[in-house]
C-alpha positions as CSV (number, residue, x, y, z in Angstrom):
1,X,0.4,6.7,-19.9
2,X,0.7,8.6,-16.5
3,X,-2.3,9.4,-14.5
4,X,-3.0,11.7,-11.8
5,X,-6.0,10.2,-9.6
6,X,-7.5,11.5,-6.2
7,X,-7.7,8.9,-3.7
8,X,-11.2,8.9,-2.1
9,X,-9.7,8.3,1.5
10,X,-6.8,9.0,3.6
11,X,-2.8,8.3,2.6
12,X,-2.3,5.6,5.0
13,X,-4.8,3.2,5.4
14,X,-5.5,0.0,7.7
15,X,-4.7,-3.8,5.8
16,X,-8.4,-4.2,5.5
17,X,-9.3,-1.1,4.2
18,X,-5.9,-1.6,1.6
19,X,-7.5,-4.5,0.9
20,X,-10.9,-3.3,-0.4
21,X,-9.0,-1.0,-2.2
22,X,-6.8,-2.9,-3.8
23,X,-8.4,-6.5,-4.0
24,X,-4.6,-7.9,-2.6
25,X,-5.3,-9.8,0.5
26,X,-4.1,-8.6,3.7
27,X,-2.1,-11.7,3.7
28,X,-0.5,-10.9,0.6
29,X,0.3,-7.8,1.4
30,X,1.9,-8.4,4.4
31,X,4.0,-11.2,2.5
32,X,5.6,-8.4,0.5
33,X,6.5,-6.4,3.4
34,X,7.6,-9.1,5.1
35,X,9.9,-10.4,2.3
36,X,11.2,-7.0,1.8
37,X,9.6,-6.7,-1.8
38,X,8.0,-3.8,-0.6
39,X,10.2,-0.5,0.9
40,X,9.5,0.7,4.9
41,X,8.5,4.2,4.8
42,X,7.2,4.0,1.0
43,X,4.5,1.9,0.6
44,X,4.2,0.6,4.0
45,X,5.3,2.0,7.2
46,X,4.2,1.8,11.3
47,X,1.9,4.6,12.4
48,X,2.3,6.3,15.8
49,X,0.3,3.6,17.6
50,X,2.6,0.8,15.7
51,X,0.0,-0.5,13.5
52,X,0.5,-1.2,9.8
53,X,-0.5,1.4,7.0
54,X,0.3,1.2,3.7
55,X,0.2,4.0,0.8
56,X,-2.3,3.4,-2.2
57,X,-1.1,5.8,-3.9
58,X,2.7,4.4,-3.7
59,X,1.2,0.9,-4.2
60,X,-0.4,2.0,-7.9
61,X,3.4,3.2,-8.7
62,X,4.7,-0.3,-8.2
63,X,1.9,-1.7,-9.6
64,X,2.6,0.4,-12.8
65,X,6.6,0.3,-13.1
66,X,6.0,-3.6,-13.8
67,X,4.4,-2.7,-17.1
């Protein structure tokens, strides 16, 4: 079953602040993007200062279309 949930923060976050959220280690998530498991430009992509941000929101959807 599909839900719609608000995220309490902004849609790109930091590694560490995807990490509280999550509870996937920064390390782990990097390893994804890294490996090209995870798309540029959907669940993670470089902000304007070139630093990492990754989408929660786009993260639950993968998380979800391996059930």
């Amino acid at each position: 079953m599909q839900r719609n949930y608000i995220y309490p923060c902004a849609r790109w976050v930091r590694p560490r602040l995807f990490e509280a959220l999550t509870g996937m280690t920064e390390k782990a998530a990097e390893g994804r993007r890294l490996k090209g498991e995870w798309p540029e430009g959907v669940i993670w992509k470089y902000g304007p200062d070139g630093q990492v941000r990754y989408s929660i929101e786009e993260y639950d959807k993968w998380v979800e279309s391996t059930q």
